[in-house]
Kinemage of the C-alpha trace (Angstrom):
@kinemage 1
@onewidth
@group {chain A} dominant
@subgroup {mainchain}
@vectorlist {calphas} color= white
{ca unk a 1} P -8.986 -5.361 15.940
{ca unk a 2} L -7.976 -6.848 19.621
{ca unk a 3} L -4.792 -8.236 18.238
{ca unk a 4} L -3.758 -4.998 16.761
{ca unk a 5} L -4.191 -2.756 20.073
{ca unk a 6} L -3.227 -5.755 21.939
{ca unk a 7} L 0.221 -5.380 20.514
{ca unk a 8} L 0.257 -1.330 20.060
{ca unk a 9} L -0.361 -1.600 24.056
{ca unk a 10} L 2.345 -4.272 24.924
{ca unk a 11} L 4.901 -1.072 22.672
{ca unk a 12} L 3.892 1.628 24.707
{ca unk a 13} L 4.482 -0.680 28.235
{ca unk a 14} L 7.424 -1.291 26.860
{ca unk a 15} L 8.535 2.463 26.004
{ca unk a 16} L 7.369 2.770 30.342
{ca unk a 17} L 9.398 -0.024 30.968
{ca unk a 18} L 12.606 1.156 29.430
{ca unk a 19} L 11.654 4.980 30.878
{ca unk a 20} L 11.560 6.587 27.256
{ca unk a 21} L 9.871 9.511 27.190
{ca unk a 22} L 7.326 9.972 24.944
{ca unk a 23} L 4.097 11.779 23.920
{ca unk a 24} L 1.249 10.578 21.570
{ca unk a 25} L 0.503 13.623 19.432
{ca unk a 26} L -3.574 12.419 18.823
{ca unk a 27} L -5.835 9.861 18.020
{ca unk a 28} L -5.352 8.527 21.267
{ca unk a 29} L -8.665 7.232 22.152
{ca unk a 30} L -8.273 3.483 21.577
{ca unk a 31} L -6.098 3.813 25.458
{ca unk a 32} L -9.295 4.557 26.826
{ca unk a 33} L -11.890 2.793 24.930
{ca unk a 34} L -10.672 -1.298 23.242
{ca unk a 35} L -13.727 -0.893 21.488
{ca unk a 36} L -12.279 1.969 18.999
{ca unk a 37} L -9.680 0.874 16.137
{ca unk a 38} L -6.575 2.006 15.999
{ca unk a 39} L -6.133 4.445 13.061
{ca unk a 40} L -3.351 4.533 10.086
{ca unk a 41} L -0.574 5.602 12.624
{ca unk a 42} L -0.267 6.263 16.048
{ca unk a 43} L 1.962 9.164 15.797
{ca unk a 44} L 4.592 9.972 18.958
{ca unk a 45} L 7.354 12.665 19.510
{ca unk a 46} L 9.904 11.990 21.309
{ca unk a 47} L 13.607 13.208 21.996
{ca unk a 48} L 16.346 12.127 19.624
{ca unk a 49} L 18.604 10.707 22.108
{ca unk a 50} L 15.958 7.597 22.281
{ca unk a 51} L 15.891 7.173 18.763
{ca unk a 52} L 18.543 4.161 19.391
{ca unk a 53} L 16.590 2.463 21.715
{ca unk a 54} L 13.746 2.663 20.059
{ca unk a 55} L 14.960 1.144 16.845
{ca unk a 56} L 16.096 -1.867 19.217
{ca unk a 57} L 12.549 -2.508 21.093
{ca unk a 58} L 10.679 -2.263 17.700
{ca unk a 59} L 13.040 -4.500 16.023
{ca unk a 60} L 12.527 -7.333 18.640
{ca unk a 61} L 9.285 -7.127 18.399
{ca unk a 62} L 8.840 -7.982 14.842
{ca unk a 63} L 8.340 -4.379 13.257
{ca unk a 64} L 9.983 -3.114 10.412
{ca unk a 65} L 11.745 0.288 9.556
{ca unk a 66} L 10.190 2.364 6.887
{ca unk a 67} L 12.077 3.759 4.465
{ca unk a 68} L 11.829 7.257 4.989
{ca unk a 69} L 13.706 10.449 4.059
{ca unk a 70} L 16.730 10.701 6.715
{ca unk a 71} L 16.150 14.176 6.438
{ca unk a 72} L 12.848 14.309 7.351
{ca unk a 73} L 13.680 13.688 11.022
{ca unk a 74} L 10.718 10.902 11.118
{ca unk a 75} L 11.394 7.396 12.029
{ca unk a 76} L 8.382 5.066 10.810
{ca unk a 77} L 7.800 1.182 11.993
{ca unk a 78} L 5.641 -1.029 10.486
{ca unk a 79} L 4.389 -4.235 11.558
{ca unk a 80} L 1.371 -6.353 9.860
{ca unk a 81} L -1.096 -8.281 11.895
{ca unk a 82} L -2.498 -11.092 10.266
{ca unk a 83} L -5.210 -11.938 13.235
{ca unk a 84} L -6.753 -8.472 12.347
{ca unk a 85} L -5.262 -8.116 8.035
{ca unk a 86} L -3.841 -5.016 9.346
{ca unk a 87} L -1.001 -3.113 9.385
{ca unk a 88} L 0.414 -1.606 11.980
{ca unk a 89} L 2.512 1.600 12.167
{ca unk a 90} L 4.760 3.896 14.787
{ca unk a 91} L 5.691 7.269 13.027
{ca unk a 92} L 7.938 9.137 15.520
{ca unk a 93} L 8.355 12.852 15.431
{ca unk a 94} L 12.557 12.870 16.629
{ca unk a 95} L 13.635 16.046 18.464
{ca unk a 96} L 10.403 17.654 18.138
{ca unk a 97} L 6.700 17.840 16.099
{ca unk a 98} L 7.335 18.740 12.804
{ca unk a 99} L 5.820 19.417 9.746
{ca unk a 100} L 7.361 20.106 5.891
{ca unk a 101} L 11.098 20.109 7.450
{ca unk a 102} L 10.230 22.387 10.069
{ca unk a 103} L 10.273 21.734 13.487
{ca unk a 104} L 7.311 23.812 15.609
{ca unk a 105} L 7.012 21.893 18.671
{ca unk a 106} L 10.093 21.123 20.135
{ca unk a 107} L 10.363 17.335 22.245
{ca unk a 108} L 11.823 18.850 25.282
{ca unk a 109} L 8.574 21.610 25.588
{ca unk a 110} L 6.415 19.001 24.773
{ca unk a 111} L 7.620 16.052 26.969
{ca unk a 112} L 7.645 18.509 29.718
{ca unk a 113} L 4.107 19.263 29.515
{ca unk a 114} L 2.268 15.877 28.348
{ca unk a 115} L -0.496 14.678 30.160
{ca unk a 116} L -1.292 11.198 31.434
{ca unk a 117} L -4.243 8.606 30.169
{ca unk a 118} L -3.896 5.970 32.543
{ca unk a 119} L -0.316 4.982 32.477
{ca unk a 120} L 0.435 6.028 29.117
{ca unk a 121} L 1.484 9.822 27.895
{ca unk a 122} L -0.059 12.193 25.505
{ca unk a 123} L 0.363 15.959 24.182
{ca unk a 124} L -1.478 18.285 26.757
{ca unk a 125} L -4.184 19.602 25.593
{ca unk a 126} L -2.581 23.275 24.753
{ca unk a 127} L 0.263 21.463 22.601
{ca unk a 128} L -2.544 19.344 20.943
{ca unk a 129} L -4.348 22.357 19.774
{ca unk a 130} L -1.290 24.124 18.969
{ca unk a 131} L 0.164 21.148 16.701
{ca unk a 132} L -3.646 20.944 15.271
{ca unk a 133} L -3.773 24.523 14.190
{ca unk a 134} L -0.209 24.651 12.502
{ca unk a 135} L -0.025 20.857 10.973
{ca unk a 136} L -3.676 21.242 9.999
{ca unk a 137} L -5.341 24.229 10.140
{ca unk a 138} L -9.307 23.899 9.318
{ca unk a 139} L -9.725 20.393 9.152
{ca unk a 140} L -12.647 18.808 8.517
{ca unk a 141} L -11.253 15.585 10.038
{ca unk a 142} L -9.775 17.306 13.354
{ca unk a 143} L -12.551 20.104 13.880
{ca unk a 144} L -14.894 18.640 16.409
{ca unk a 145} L -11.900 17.442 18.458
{ca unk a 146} L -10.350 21.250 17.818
{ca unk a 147} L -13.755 22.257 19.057
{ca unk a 148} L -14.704 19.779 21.785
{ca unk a 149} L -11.479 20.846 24.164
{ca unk a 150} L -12.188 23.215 26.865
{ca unk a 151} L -10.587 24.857 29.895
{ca unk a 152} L -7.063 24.795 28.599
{ca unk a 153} L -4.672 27.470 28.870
{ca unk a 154} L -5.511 30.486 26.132
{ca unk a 155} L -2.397 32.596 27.458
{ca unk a 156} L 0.121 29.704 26.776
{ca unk a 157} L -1.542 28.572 23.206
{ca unk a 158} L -1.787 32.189 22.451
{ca unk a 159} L 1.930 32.850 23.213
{ca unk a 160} L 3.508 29.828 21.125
{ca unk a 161} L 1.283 31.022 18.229
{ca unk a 162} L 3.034 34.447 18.265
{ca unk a 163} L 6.685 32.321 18.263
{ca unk a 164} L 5.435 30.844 15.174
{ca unk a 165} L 3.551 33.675 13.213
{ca unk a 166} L 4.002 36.926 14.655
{ca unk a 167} L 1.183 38.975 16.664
{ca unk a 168} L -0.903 40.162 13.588
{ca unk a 169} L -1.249 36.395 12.248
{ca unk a 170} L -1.397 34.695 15.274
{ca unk a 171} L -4.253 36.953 16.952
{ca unk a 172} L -6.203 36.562 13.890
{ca unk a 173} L -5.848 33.100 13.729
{ca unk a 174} L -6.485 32.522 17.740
{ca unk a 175} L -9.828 34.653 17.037
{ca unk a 176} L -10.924 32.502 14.293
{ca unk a 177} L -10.020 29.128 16.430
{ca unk a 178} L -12.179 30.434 19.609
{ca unk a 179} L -15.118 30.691 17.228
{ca unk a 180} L -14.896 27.206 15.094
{ca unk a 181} L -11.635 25.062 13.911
{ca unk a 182} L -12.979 25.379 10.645
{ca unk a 183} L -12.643 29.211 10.061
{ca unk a 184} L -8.835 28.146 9.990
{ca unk a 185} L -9.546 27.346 6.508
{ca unk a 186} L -9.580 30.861 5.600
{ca unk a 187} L -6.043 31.449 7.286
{ca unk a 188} L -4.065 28.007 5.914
{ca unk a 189} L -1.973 29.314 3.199
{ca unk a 190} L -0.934 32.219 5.144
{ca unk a 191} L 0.159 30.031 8.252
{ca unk a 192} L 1.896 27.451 5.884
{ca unk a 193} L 3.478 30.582 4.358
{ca unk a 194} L 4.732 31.784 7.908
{ca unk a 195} L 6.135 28.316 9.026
{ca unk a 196} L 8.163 28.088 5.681
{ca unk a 197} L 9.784 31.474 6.364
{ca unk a 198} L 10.840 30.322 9.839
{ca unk a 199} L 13.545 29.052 7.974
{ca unk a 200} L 13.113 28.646 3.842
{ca unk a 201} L 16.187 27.515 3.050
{ca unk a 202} L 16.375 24.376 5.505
{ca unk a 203} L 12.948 23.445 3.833
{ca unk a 204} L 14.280 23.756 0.640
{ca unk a 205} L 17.056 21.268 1.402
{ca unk a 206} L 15.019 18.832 3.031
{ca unk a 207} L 13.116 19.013 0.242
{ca unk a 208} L 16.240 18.541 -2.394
{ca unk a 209} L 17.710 16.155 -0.418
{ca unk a 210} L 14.836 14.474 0.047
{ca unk a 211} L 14.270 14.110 -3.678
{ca unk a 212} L 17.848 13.067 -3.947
{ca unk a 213} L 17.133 10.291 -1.780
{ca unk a 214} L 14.223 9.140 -3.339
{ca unk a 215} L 15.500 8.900 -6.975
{ca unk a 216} L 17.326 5.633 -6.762
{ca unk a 217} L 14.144 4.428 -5.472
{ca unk a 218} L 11.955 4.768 -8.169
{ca unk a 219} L 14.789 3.489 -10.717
{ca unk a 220} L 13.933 -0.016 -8.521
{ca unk a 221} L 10.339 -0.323 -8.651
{ca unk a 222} L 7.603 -1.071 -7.083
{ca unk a 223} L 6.442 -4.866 -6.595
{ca unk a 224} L 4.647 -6.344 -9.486
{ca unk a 225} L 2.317 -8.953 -8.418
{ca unk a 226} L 0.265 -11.303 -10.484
{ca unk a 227} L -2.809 -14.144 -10.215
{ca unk a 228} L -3.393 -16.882 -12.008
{ca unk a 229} L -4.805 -19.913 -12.112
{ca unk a 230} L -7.625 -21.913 -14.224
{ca unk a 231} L -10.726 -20.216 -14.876
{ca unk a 232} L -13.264 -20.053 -12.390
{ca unk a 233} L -10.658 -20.076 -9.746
{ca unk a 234} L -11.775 -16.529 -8.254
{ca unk a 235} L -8.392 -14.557 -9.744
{ca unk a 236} L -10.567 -11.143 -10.699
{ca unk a 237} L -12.421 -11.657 -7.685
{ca unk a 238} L -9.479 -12.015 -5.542
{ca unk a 239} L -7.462 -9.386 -7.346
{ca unk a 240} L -10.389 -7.029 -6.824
{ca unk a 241} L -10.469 -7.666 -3.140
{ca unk a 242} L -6.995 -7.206 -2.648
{ca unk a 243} L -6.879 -4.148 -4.019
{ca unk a 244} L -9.375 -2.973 -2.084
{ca unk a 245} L -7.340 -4.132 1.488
{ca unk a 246} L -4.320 -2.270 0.277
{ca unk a 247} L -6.557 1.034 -0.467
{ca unk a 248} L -7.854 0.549 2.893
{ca unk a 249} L -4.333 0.567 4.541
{ca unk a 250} L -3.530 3.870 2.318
{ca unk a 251} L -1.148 1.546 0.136
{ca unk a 252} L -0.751 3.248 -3.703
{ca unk a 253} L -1.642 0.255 -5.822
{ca unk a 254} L -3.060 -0.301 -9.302
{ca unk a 255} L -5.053 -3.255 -10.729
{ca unk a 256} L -3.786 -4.289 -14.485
{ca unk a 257} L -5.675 -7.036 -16.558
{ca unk a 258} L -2.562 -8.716 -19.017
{ca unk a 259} L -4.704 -11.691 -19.930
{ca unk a 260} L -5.320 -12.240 -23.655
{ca unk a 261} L -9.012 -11.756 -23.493
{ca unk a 262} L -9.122 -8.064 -23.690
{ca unk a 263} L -7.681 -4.872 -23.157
{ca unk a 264} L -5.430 -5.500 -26.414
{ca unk a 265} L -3.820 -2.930 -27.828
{ca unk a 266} L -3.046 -4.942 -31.312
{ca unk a 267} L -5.759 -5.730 -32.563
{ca unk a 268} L -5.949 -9.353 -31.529
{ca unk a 269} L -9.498 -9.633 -30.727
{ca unk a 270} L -10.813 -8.322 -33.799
{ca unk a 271} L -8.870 -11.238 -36.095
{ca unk a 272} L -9.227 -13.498 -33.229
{ca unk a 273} L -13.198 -13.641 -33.357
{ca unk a 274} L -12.491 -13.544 -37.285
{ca unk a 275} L -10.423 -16.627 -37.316
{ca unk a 276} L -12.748 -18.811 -34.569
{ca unk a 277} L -15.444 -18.152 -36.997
{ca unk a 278} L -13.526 -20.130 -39.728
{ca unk a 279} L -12.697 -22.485 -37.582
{ca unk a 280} L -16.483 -22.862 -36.431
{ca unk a 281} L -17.334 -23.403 -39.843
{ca unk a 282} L -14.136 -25.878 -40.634
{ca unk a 283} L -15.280 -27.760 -37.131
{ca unk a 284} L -15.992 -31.314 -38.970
{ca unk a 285} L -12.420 -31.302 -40.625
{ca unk a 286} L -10.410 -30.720 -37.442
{ca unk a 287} L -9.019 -34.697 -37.378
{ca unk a 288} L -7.660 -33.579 -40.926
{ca unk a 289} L -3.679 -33.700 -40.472
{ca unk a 290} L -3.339 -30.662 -42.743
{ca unk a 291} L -6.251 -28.844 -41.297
{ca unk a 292} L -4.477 -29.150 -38.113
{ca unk a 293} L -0.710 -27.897 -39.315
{ca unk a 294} L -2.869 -25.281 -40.457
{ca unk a 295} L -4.280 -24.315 -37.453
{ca unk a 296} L -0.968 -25.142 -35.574
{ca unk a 297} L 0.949 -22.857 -37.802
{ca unk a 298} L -1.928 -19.759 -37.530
{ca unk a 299} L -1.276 -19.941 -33.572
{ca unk a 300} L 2.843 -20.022 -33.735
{ca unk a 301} L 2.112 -17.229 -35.756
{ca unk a 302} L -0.273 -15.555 -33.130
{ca unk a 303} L 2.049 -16.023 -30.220
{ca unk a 304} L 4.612 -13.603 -30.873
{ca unk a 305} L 1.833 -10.857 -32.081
{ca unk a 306} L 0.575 -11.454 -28.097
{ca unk a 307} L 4.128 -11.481 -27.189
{ca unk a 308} L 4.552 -8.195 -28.533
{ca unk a 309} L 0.869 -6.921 -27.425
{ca unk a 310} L 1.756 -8.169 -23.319
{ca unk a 311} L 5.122 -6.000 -23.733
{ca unk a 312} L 3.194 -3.210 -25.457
{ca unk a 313} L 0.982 -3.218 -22.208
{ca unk a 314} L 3.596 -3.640 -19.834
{ca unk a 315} L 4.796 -0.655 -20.583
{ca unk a 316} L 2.144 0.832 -18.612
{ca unk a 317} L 2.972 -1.516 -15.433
{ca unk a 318} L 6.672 -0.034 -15.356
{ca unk a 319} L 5.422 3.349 -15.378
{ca unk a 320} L 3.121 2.557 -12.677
{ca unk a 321} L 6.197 0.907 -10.788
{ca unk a 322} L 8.084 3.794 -10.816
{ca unk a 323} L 5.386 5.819 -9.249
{ca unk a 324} L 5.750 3.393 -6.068
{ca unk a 325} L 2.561 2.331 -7.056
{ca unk a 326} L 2.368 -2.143 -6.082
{ca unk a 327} L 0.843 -2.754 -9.439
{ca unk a 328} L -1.591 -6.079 -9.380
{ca unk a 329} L -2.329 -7.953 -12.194
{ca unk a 330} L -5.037 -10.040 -13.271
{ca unk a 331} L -3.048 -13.019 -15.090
{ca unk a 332} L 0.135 -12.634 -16.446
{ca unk a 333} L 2.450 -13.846 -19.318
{ca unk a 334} L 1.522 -17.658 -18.153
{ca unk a 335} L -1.594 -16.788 -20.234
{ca unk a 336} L 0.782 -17.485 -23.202
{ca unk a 337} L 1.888 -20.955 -21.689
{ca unk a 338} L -1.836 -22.008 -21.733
{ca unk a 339} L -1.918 -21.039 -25.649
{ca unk a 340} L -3.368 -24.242 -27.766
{ca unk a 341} L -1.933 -25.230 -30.534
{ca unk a 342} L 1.788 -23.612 -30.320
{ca unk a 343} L 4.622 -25.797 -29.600
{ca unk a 344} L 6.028 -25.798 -25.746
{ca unk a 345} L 9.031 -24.458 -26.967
{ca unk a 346} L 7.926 -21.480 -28.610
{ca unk a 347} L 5.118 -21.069 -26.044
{ca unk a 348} L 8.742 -20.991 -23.264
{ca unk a 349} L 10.877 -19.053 -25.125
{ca unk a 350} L 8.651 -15.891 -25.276
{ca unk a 351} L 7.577 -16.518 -21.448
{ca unk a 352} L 11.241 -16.403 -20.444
{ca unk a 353} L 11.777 -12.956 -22.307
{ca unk a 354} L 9.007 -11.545 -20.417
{ca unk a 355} L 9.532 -9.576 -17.095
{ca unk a 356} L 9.224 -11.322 -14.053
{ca unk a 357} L 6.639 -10.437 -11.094
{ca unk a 358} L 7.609 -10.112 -7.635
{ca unk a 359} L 5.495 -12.588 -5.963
{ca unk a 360} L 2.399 -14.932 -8.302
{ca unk a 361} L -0.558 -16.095 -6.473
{ca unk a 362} L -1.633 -19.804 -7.784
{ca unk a 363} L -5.178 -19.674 -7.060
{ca unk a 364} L -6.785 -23.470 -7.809
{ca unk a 365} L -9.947 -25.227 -6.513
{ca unk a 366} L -11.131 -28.660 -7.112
{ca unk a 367} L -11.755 -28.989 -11.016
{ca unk a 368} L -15.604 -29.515 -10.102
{ca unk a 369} L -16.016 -26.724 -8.283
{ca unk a 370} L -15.311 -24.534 -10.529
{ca unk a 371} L -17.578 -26.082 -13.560
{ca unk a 372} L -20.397 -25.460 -11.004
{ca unk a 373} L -18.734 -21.997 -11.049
{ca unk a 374} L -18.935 -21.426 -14.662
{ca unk a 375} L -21.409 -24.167 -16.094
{ca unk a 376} L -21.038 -23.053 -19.993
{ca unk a 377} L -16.951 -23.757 -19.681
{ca unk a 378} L -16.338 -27.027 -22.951
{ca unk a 379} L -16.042 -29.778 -20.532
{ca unk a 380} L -12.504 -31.058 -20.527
{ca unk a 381} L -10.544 -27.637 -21.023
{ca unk a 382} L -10.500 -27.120 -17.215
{ca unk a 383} L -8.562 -30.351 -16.952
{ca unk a 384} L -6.127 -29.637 -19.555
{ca unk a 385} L -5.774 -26.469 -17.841
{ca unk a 386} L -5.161 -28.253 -14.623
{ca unk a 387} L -2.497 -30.515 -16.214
{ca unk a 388} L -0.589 -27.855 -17.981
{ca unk a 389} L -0.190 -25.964 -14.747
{ca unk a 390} L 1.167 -28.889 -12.626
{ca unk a 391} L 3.839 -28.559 -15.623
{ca unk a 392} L 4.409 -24.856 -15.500
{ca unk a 393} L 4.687 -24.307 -11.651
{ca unk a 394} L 7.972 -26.174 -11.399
{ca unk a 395} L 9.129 -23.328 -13.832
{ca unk a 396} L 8.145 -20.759 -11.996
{ca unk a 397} L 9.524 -18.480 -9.277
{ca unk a 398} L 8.288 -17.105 -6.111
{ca unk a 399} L 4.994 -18.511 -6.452
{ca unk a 400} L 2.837 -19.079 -3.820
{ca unk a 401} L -0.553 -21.606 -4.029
{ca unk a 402} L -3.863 -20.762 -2.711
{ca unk a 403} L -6.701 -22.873 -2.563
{ca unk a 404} L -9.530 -20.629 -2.811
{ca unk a 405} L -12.764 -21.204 -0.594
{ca unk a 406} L -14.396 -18.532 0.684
{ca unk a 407} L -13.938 -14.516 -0.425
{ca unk a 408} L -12.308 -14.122 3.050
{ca unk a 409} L -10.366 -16.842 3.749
{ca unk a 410} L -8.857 -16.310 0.507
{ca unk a 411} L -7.944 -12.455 1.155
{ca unk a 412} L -7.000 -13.295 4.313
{ca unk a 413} L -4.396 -16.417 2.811
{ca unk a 414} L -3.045 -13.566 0.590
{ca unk a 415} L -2.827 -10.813 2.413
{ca unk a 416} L -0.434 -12.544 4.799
{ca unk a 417} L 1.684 -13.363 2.073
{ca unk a 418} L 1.865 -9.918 0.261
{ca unk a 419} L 2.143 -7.655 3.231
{ca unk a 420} L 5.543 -10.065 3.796
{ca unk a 421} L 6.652 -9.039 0.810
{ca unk a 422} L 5.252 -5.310 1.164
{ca unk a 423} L 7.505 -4.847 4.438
{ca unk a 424} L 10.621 -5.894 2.579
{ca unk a 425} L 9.895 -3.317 -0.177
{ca unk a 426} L 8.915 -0.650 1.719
{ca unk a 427} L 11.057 -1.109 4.938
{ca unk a 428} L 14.632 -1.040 5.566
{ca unk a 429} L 16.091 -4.589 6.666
């Protein structure tokens, strides 16, 4: 993780350098030891007259804006790190700390009281606690920080609390702090309840507006991604792995199996296994022209029934998409390209009336490697598979090919590629 503080250190020089004020509301230990990672965000607050110079700096340096609510007075940038496969985020707090549309920690009273760590600038320790017991009152995450910070001023906290939540609450709620964090636990709904009637009916339309804002967003989607590639190639593996990179990073995402194998929901299996069995037992009168318009005709037949099954599941995938939810599949509709048996026509027509993913990850390996992979694979079908992709990819759009070797190099290959595409999504341009 050197890379990723490397460049989170160069931003904050560079916020000294062009004399923005600023103030890191927590998680600021990674300025004192490089040894510590840098968490999800590194959350700042600052005054809204830098927001413009802000946006600039980022922006040269290669992050990107998040989409956020413009009512939500947050500005997010994002940058991914490909040294470290991590991303990288700024979330700034503009005009002041704030929490569900409310403001309780206003920049200028904050800015004028933030304390130094070397040459960078954090919250004082009175404004940490206060922002700790308001934005999250009895966590389990923040309580042996809450706990750990002594000698600070109790008359200052103490006062700001009663601006917030009157005398009663506040004294109750400074009591509970001065014996453990955690007794806030007891108190949260009632100071969540105070903070919303500092002013209910801004909240309720940053919350509309909000909503509002959002709608047009889910109408577009979330990226659809898909793997294939011949079998053995690592695609459930790699799909697998993925998934778990973009939980790590707090990214909603979904894994979604479309492949013909299973999952069905027509029955395709069932008269699949039914039909191999005849053709087990008809094995010795395959070279038979009719047997083979036969068994040419059965799969033209089959096609469209998958057709119909892959749409049946997709359903699911656009639901998921409109959820914001980066949906990852596990083979796609090229499953239906590889079909034996069914004219390349047919097999193109009902690719082309299939929805279209985002971004498809080509996984391939040398065609012996991945026998030793799977040993019991009929020798020659990995070469026909082979072959009919080098005659598919042309077809294909925004595909990018991976040559799988080891489980991390591979993530690694991928995740530089999807987190691209990620920060286009999610960010503003």
């Amino acid at each position: 993780m050197n890379k990723t503080r490397t460049v989170a250190i160069n931003i904050l020089d560079c916020l000294n350098k062009n004399k923005i004020d600023y103030a890191i509301l927590r998680n600021w230990d990674f300025l004192k030891n490089s040894k510590i990672h840098i968490g999800k965000d590194i959350d700042i607050v600052v005054d809204s007259n830098s927001v413009a110079k802000i946006d600039r700096l980022l922006r040269r340096k290669g992050f990107f804006e998040e989409k956020l609510s413009p009512f939500s007075k947050h500005k997010g940038y994002v940058k991914y790190i490909s040294e470290d496969s991590k991303l990288l985020k700024f979330h700034f707090h503009v005009g002041g700390v704030s929490g569900r549309h409310i403001i309780y920690l206003g920049a200028e009273q904050a800015l004028s009281r933030r304390s130094e760590v070397g040459k960078y600038f954090v919250l004082s320790k009175e404004d940490l606690l206060l922002t700790l017991i308001i934005h999250s009152p009895g966590s389990d995450r923040y309580s042996a920080l809450a706990n750990s910070i002594k000698n600070f001023d109790k008359d200052y906290l103490l006062t700001n609390l009663e601006k917030l939540l009157g005398i009663n609450l506040s004294h109750r709620v400074f009591a509970l702090f001065l014996k453990d964090f955690k007794l806030l636990k007891r108190a949260r709904k009632e100071i969540r309840r105070k903070i919303f009637l500092i002013n209910p009916i801004k909240v309720y339309y940053g919350y509309i507006m909000s909503i509002l804002w959002y709608i047009p967003r889910l109408i577009r989607g979330a990226p659809l991604i898909t793997f294939i590639g011949m079998d053995g190639a690592g695609k459930s593996t790699a799909t697998k792995n993925i998934i778990n990179l973009l939980k790590t990073h707090k990214i909603s995402s979904e894994l979604v199996y479309v492949g013909r194998g299973k999952n069905n929901i027509l029955p395709i299996q069932f008269f699949g296994r039914k039909y191999k069995k005849y053709e087990l037992r008809n094995d010795k009168l395959i070279k038979n022209d009719h047997n083979n318009f036969k068994r040419s005709l059965v799969y033209s037949f089959a096609a469209p029934i998958y057709y119909l099954d892959f749409m049946l599941r997709y359903s699911k995938i656009f639901i998921l998409r409109r959820t914001r939810k980066i949906v990852i599949t596990d083979r796609f509709g090229t499953d239906l390209l590889l079909m034996k048996y069914v004219p390349l026509w047919l097999r193109r027509t009902l690719y082309n009336l299939m929805p279209k993913p985002d971004l498809i990850f080509y996984l391939y390996s040398d065609v012996s490697k991945l026998y030793s992979r799977k040993p019991l694979h009929p020798k020659g079908d990995l070469e026909r598979q082979e072959k009919l992709f080098k005659n598919i990819l042309p077809n294909l759009t925004n595909v990018k090919i991976i040559r799988t070797r080891t489980e991390n190099q591979t993530v690694k290959d991928i995740s530089n590629e999807l987190f691209v595409l990620w920060l286009k999504y999610y960010s503003k341009i």
